[in-house]
DSSP file (Angstrom, degrees, kcal/mol; ACC not computed):
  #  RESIDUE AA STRUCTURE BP1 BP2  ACC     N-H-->O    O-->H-N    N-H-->O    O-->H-N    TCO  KAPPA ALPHA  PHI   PSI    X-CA   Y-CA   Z-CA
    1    1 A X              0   0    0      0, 0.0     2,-0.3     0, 0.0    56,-0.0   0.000 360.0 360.0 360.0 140.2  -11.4    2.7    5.7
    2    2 A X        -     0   0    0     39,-0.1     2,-0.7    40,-0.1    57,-0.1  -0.858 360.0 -89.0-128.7-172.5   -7.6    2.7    4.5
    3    3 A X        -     0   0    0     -2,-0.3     2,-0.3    33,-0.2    54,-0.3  -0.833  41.7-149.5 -75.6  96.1   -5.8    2.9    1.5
    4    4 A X  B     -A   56   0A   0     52,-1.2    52,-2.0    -2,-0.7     2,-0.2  -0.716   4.7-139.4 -50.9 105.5   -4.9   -0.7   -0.5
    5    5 A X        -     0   0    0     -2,-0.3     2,-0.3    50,-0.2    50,-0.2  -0.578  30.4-151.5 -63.9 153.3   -2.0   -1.8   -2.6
    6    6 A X    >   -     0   0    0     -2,-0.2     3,-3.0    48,-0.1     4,-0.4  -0.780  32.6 -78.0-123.0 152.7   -2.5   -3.8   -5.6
    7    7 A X  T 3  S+     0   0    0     -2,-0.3    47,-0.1     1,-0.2    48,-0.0   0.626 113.3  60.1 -42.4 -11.4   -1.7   -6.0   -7.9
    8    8 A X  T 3  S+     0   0    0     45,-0.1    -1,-0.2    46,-0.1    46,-0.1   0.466  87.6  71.8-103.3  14.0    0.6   -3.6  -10.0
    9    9 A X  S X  S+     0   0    0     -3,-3.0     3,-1.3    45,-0.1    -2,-0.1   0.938  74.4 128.7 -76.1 -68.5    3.1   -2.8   -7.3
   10   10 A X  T 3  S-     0   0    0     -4,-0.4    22,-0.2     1,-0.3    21,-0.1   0.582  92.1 -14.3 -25.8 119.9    4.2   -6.2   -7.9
   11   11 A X  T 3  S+     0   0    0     20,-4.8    -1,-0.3     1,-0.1    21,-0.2   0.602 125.0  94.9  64.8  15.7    7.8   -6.5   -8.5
   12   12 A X    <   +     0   0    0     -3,-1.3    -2,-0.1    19,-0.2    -3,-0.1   0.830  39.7 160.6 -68.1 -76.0    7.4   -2.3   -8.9
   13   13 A X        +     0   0    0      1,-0.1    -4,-0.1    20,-0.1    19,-0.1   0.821   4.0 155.7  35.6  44.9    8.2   -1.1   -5.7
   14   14 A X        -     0   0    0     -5,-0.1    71,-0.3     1,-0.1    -1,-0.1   0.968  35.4-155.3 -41.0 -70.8    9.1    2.5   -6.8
   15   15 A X     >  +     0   0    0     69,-0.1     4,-0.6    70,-0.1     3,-0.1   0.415  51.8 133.3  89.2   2.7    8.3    3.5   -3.2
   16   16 A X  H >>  +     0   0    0      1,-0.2     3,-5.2     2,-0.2     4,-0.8   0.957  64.3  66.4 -34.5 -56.8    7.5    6.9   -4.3
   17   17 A X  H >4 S+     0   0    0      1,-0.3     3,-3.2    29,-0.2    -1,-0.2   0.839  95.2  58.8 -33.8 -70.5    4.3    6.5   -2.2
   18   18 A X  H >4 S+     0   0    0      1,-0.3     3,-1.1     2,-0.2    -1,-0.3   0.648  89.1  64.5 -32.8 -23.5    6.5    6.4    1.1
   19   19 A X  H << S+     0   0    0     -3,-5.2    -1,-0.3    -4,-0.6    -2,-0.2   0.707 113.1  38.7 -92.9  -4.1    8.4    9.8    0.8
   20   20 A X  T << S+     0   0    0     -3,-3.2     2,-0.5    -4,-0.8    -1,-0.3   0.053  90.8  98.1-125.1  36.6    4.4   11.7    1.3
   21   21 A X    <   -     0   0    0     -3,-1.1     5,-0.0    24,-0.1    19,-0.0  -0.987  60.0-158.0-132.2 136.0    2.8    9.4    3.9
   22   22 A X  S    S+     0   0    0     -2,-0.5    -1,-0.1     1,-0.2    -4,-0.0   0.408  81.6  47.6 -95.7   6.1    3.0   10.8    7.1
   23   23 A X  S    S-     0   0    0     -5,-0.0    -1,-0.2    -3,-0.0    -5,-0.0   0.891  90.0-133.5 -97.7 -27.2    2.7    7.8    9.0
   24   24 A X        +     0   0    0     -6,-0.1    58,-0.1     3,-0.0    16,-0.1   0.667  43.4 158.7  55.9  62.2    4.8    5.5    7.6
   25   25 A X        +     0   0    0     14,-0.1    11,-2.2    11,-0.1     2,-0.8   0.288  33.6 102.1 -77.0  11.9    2.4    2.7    7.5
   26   26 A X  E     -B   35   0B   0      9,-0.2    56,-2.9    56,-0.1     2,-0.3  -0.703  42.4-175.8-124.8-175.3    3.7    0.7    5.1
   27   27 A X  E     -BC  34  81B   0      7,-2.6     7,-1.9    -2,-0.8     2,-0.4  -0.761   9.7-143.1-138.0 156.4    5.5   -2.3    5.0
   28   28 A X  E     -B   33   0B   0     52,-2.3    52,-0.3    -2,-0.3     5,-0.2  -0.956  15.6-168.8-161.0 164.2    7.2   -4.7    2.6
   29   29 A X        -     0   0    0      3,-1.7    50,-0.0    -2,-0.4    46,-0.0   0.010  60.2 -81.5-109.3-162.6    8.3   -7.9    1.3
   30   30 A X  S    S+     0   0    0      1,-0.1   -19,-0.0    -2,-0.0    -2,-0.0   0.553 126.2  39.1-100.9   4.3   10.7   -9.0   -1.3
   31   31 A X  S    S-     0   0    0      1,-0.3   -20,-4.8   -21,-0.1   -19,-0.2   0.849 118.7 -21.8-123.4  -3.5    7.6   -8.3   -3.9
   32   32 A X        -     0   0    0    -22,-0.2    -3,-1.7   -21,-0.2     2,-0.3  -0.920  61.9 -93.5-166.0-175.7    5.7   -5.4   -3.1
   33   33 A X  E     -B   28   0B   0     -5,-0.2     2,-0.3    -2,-0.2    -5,-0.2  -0.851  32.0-158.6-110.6 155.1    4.5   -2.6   -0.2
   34   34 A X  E     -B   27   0B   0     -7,-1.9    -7,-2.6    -2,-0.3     2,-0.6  -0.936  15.1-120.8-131.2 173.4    1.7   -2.8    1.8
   35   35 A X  E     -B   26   0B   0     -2,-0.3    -9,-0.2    -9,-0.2    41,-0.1  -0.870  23.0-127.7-111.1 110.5   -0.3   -0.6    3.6
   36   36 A X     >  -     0   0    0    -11,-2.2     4,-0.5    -2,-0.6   -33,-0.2  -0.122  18.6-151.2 -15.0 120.4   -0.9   -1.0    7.4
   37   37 A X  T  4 S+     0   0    0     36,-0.2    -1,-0.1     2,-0.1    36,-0.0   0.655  92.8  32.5 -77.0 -12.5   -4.7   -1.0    8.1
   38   38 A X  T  4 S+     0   0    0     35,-0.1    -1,-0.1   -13,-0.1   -13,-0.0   0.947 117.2  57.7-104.4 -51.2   -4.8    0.4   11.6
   39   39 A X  T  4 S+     0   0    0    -14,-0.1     2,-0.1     2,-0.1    -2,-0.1   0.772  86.9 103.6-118.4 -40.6   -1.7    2.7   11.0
   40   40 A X     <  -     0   0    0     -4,-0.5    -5,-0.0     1,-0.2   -19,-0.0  -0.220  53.8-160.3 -67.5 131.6   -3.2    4.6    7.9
   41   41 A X        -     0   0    0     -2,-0.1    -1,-0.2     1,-0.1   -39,-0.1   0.445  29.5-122.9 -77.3   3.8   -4.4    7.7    8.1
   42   42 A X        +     0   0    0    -39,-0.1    -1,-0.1     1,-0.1   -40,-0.1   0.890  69.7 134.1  61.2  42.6   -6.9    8.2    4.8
   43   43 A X        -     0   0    0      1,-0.1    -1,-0.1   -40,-0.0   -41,-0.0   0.846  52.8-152.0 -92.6 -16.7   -4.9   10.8    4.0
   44   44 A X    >>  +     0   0    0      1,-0.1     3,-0.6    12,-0.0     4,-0.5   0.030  56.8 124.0  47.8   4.0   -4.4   10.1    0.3
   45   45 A X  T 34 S+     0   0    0      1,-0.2     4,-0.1   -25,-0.1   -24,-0.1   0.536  78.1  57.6 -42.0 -31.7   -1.0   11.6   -0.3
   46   46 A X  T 3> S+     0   0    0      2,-0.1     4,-1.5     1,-0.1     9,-0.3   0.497  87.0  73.6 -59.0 -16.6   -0.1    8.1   -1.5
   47   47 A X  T X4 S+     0   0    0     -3,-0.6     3,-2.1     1,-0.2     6,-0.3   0.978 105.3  34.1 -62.7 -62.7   -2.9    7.8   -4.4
   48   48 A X  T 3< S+     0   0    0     -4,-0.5    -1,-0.2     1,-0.3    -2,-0.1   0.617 113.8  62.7 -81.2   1.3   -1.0   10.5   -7.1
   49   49 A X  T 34 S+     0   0    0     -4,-0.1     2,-0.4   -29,-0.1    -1,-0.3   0.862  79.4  88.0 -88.7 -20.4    2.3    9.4   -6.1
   50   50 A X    <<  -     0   0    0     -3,-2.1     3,-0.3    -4,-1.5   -41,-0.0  -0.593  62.0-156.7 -72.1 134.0    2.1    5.8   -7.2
   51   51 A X  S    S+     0   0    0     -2,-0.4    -1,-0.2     1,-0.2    -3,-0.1   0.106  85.5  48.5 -93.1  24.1    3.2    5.4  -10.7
   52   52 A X  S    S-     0   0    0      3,-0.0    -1,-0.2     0, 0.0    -2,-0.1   0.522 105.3-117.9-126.9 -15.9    1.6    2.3  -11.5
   53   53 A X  S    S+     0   0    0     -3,-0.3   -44,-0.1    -6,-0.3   -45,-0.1   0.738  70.2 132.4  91.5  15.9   -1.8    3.1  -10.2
   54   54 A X        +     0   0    0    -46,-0.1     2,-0.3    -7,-0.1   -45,-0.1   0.784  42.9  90.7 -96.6 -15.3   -1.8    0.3   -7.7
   55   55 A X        +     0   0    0     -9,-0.3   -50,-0.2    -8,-0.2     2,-0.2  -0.545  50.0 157.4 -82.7 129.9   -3.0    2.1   -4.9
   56   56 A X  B     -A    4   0A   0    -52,-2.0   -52,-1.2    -2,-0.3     5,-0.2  -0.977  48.9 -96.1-155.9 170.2   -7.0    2.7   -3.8
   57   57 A X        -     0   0    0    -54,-0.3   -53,-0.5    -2,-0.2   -54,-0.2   0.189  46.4-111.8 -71.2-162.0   -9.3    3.5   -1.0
   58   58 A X  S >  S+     0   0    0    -55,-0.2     3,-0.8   -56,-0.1   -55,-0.1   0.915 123.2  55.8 -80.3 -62.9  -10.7   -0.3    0.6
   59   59 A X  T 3  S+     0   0    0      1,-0.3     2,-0.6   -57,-0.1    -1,-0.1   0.840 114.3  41.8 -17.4 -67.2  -14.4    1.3   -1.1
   60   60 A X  T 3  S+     0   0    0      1,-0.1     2,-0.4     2,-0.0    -1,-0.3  -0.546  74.3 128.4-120.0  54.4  -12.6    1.5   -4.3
   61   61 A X    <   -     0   0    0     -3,-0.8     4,-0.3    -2,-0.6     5,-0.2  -0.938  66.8-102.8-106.1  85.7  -10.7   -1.1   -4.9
   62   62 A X    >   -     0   0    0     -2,-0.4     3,-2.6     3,-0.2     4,-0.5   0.308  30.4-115.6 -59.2 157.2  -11.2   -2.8   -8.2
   63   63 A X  G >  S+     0   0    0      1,-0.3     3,-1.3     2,-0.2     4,-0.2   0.846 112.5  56.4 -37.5 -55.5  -13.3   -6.4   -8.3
   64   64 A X  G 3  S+     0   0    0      1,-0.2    -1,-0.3     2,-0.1    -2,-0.1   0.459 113.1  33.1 -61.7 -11.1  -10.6   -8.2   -9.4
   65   65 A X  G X  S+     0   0    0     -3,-2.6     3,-3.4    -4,-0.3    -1,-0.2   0.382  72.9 114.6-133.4  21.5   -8.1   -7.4   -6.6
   66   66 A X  T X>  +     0   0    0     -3,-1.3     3,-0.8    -4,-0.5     4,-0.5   0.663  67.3  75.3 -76.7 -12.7  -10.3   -7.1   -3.7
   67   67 A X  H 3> S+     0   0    0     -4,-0.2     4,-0.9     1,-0.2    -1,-0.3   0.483  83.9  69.4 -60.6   3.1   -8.4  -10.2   -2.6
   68   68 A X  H <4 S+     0   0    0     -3,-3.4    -1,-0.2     2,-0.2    -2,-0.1  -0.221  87.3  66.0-108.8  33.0   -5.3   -7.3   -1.8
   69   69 A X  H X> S+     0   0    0     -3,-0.8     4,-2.2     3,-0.1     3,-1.2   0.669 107.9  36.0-111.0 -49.2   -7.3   -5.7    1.3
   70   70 A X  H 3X S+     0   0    0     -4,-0.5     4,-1.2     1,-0.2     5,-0.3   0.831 121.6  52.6 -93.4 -32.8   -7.1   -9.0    3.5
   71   71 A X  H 3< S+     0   0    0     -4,-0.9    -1,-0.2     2,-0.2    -3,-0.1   0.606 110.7  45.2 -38.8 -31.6   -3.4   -9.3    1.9
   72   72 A X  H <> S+     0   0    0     -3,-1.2     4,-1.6     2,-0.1     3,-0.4   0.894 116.3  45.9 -83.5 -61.4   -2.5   -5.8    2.8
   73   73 A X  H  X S+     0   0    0     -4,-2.2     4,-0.9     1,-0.2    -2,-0.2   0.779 119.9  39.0 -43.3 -31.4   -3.9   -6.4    6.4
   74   74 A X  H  < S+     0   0    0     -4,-1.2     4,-0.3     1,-0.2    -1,-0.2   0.651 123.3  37.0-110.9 -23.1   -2.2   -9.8    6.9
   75   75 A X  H  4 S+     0   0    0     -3,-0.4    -1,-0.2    -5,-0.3     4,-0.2   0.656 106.9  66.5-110.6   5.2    1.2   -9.3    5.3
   76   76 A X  H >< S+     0   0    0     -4,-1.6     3,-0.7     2,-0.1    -2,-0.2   0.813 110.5  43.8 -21.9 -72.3    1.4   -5.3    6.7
   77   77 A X  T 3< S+     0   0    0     -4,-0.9    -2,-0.1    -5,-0.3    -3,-0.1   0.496 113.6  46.7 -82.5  -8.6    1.6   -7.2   10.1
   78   78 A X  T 3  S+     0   0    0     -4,-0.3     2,-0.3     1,-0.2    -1,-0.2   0.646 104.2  86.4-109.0 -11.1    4.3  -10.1    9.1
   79   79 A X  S <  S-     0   0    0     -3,-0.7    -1,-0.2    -4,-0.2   -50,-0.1  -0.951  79.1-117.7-131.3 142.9    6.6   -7.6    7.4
   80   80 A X        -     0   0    0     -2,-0.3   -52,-2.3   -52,-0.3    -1,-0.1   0.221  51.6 -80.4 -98.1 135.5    9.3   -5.4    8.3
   81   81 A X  B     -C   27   0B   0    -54,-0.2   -54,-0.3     2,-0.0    -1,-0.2  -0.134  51.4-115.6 -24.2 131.6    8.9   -1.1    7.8
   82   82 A X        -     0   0    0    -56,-2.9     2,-0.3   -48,-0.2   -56,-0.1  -0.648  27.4-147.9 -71.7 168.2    9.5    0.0    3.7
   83   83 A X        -     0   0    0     -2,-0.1     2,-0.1   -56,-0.1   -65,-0.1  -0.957  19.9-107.3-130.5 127.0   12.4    1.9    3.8
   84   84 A X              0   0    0     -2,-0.3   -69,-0.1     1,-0.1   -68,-0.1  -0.368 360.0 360.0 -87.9 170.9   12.4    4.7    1.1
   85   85 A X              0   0    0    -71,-0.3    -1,-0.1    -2,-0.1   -70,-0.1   0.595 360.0 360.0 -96.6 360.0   14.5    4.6   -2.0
């Protein structure tokens, strides 16, 4: 299982979530982060840091954005390290 971004990082990109993941799995574009599937640990340091809520396990990931787990995986792997703010 990993962790998912969601539809309310879009155009957020706070990046809080980066300064408490100890893996640095995530990655980003010019509209949001994503989270690495292989690279995350489940660690959940990410969850209470996002300030939009966008973040959730793969499990828990609400109906309406479950299209953002194959989005995380596929654009995680096409895009460049976040770098935090």
């Amino acid at each position: 299982m990993t962790m998912v971004v969601t539809e309310p990082c879009k155009g957020c990109k706070d990046k809080a979530c980066l300064k408490v993941c100890p893996c640095e799995c995530f990655y980003e574009d010019a509209d949001m982060v994503y989270i690495h599937p292989d690279e995350c640990i489940d660690c959940e340091a990410c969850i209470p840091e996002c300030p939009v809520e966008a973040i959730f396990y793969e499990d828990n990931v609400p109906t309406q954005w479950l299209h953002y787990i194959e989005l995380n995986a596929k654009r995680s792997k096409e895009c460049p390290p976040a770098q935090p703010k």
